[in-house]
C-alpha positions in Angstrom: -67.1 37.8 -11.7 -64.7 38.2 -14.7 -66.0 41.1 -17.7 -65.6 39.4 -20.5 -64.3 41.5 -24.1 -63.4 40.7 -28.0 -62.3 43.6 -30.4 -64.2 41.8 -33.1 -61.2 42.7 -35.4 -58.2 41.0 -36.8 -56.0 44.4 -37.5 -53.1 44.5 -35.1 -53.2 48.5 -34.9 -56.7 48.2 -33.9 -56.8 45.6 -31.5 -54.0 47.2 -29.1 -55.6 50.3 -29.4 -58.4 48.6 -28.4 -56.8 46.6 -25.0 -55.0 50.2 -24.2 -58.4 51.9 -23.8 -60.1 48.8 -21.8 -56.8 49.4 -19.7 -57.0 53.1 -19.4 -60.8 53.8 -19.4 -62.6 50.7 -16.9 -60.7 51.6 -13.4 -62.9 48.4 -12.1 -63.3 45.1 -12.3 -61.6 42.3 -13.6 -61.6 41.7 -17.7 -60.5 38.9 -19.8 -60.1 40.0 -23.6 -59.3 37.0 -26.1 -58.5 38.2 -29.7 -56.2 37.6 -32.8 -54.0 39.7 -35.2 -53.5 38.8 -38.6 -50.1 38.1 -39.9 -48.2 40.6 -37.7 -44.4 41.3 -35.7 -45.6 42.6 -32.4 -42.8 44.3 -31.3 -41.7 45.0 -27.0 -42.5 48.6 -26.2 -38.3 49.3 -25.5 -37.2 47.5 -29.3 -35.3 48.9 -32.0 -37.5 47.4 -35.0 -35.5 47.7 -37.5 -33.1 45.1 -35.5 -35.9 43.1 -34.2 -37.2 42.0 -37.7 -36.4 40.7 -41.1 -37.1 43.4 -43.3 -37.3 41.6 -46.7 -39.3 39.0 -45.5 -41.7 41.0 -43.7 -42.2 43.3 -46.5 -42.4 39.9 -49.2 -45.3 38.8 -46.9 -47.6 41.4 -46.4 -46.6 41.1 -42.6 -47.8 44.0 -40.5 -45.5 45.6 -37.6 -46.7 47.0 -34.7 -45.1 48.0 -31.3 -47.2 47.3 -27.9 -47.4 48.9 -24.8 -45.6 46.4 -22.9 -42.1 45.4 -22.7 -40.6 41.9 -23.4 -39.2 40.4 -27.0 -40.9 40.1 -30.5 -43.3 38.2 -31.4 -44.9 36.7 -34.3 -49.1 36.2 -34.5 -51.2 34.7 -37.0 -54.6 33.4 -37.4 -52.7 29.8 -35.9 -52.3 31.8 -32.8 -54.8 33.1 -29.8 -54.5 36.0 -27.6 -55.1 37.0 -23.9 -55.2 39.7 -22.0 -56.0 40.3 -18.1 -57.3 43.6 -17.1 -57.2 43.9 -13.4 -56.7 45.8 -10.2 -52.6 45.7 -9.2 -53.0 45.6 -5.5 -49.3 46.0 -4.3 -47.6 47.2 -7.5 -43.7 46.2 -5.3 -44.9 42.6 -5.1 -46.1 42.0 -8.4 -45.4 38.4 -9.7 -46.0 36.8 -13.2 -46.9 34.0 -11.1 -50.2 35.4 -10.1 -51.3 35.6 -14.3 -49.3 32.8 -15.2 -50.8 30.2 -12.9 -54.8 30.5 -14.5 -53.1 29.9 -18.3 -50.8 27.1 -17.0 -53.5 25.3 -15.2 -55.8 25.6 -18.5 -53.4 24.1 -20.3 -53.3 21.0 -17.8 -56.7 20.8 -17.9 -56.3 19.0 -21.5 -53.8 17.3 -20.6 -50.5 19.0 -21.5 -47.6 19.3 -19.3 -47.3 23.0 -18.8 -44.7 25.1 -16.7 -44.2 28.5 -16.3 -40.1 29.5 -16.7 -37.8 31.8 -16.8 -38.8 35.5 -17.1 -42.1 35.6 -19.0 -42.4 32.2 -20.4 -44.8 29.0 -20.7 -43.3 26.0 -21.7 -45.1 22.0 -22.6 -42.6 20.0 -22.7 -39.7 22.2 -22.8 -40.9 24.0 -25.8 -42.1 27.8 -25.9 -45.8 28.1 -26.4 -46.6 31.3 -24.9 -44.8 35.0 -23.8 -45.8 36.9 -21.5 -45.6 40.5 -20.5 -47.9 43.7 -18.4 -48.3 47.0 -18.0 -49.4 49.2 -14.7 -50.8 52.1 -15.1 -52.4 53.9 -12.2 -53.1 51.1 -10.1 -54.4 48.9 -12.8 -52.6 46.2 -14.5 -52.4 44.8 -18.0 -51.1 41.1 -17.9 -51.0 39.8 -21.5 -49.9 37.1 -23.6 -49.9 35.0 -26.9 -50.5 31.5 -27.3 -49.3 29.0 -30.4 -51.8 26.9 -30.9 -51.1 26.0 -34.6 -49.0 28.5 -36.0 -46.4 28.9 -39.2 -43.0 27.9 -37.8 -41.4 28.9 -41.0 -43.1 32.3 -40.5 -42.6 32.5 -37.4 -38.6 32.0 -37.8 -38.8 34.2 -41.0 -40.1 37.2 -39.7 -38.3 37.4 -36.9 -34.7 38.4 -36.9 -33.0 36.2 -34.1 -30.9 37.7 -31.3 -27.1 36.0 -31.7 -27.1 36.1 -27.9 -30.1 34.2 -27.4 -29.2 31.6 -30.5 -26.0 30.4 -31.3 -27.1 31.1 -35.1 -29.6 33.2 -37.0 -31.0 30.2 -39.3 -34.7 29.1 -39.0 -33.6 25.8 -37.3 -32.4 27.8 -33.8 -35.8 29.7 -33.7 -38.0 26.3 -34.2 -35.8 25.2 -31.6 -37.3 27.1 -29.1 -40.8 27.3 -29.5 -43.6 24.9 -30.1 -47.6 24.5 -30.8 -50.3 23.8 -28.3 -52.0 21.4 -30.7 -48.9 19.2 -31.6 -49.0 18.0 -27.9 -53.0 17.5 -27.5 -53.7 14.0 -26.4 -57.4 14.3 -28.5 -57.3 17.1 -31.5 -59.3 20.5 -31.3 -60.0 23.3 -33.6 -58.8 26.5 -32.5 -62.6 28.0 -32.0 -62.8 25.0 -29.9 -59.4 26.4 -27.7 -60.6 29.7 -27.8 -64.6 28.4 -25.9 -62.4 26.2 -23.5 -60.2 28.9 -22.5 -63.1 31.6 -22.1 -64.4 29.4 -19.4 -61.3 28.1 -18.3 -59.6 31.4 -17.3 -62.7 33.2 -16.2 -62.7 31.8 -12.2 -66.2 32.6 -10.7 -68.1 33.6 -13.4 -68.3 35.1 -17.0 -70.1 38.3 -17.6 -70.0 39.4 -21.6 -69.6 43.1 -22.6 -68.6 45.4 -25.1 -67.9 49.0 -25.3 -69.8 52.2 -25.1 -69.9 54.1 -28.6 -67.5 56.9 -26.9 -65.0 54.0 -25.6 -65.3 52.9 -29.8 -64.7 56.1 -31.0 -61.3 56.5 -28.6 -60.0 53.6 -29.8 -60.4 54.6 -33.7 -58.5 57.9 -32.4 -56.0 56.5 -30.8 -55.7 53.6 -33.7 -54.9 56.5 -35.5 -52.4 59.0 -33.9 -50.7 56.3 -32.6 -50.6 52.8 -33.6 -50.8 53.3 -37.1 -47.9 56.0 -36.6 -44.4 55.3 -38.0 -42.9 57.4 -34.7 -44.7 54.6 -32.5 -44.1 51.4 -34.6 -40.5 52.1 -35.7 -39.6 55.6 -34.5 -36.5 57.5 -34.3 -33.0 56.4 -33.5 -30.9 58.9 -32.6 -26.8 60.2 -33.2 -24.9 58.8 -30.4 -21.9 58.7 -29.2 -21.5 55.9 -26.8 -23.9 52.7 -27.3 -23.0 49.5 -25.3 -25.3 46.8 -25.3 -24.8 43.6 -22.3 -27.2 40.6 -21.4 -27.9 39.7 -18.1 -30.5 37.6 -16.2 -33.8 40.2 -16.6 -32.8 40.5 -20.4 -30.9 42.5 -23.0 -30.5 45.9 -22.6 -28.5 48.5 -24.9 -28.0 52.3 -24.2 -27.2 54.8 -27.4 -26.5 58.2 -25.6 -25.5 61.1 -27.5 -23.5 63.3 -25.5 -22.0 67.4 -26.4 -20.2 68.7 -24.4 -20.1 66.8 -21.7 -24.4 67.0 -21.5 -26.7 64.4 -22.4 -28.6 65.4 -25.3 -30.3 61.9 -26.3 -30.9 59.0 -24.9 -32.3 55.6 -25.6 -32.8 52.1 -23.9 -33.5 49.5 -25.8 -34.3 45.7 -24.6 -36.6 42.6 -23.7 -36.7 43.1 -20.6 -40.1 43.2 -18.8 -40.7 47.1 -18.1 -44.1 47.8 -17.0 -43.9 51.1 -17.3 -42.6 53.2 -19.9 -39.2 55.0 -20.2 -39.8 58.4 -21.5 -40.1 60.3 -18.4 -36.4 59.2 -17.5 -35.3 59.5 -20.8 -36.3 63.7 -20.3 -35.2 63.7 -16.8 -31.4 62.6 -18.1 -31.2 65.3 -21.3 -28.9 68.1 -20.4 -27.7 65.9 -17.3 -23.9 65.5 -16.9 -22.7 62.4 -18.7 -20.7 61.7 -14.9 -21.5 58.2 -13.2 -22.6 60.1 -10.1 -25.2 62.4 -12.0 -26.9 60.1 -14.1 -27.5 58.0 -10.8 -28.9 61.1 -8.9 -31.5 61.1 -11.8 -32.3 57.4 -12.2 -32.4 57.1 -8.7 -35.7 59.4 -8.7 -37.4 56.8 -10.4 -38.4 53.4 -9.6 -36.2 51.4 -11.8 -37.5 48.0 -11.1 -40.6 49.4 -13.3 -38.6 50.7 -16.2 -36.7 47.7 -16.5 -38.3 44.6 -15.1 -35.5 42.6 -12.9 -32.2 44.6 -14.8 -31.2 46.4 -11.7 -29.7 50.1 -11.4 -26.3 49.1 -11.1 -26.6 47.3 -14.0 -28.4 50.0 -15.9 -25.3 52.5 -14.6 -22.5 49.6 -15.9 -24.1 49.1 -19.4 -24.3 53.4 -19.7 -20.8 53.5 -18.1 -18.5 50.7 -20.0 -15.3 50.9 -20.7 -16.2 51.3 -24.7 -18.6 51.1 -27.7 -19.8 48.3 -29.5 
């Protein structure tokens, strides 16, 4: 039997305040949450914004930004777009797949019709084209798995607001974004509305059963609060980029990933990771661990050592994490 959730809301702040708390308050069960943001840059929980996003545009458009909880790449929603999330019980957090997640959304998608594939890190493709990214978050032996689908969205917004990578395109124009990504709709063998997506994949994705709930007053009130002192928050959506004296930035198979470390004296005394790549849980506990740590390969491996890096930084691997630190020079 599968709980069954909607936030009722359009406003991006709200709503992942909203799947935070289902995540962090109900310890059992298993929940399905579909729900959709307003014009909005959802940006992964280990971006720089400011890089991640076309300033002018966004600001021209009344776009709202937001950071989630999870890691991966930006994203663009709209009302052309529908959103899920998986609530659910980890099991064996060291063999965690995106397979287990993936394979209910991709087999929905077959069911009308469309030839859907799950591919590379945290993507579902139809026909080659990018209709949904993926990412999760553990916490405490729970697991967030969630994702956004294009149904019928903007791709001139979508291209717009987002600032592309120049490693991941060979240009920044709106054609090498379009390029890449395509809507659920276009490749529909009989049309639907999107309310009429949204009631197929309520049944489709809830295996065994649908149980519809909402949340207590007190679980309401938490999510207004944390709304509040965090996702309407400059320090969470944008926050703080500090002096550094070393930054290096390198690509490699589990996604981008660029250190700024500002370093006196031969001590860390700031440190940053920024990336794509598919952490599911958050950095700031190895981040304090390294200040006032010896900027010497060997040190800074001690420390990252003490924590389990294939959670911090999806499939980027600690040698990897030690090379991009350690290069032979800035960028």
């Amino acid at each position: 039997m599968t709980y069954y959730l909607e936030t009722h809301s359009l406003d991006p702040h709200y709503n992942l305040a909203f799947e935070e708390v289902v995540l962090e308050r109900r310890r059992e069960g298993d929940y399905l949450m579909l729900w959709q943001n307003r014009s909005t840059v959802v940006i992964g929980q280990n971006q720089n914004t400011e890089e991640e996003i076309d300033r002018d545009f966004v600001d021209a458009h009344g776009i709202d930004v937001v950071r989630r909880m999870t890691g991966g790449g930006a994203v663009y929603h709209d009302l052309g777009n529908l959103n899920y999330s998986f609530i659910t019980d980890a099991g064996d957090a060291g063999a965690l797949t995106l397979e287990r997640f993936t394979r209910p959304v991709v087999e929905a998608l077959r069911g009308l019709g469309l030839e859907a594939e799950a591919s590379g890190r945290n993507d579902i493709l139809v026909r080659g084209r990018k209709v949904s990214g993926t990412a999760q978050r553990l916490v405490g032996g729970r697991i967030l798995y969630h994702g956004c689908l294009l149904f019928d969205a903007d791709p001139a917004m979508v291209a717009g607001a987002l600032r592309a990578d120049p490693e991941k395109f060979s240009s920044k124009s709106t054609k090498s974004v379009r390029s890449r990504v395509g809507n659920i709709r276009a490749f529909l063998q009989e049309d639907m509305t999107l309310p009429e997506f949204w009631a197929y994949l309520k049944t489709s994705l809830a295996a065994g059963g649908l149980t519809e709930t909402s949340l207590t007053e007190e679980e309401m009130a938490a999510v207004q609060a944390l709304k509040t002192e965090k996702y309407d928050t400059w320090a969470w959506n944008y926050g703080r980029s500090p002096k550094y004296t070393r930054k290096d930035r390198r690509r490699f198979e589990g996604g981008t990933l660029e250190t700024r470390v500002n370093v006196e004296q031969g001590l860390i005394t700031d440190i940053v990771f920024y990336g794509d790549f598919l952490a599911v849980s958050p950095l700031d506990g190895l981040c304090r661990a390294l200040k006032g740590c010896p900027f010497r390969r060997e040190d800074v491996r001690a420390v990252l050592e003490r924590f389990p890096v294939g959670e911090l930084f999806g499939a980027i691997r600690a040698d990897q994490v030690m090379d991009t630190l350690f290069a032979s020079g800035d960028i």
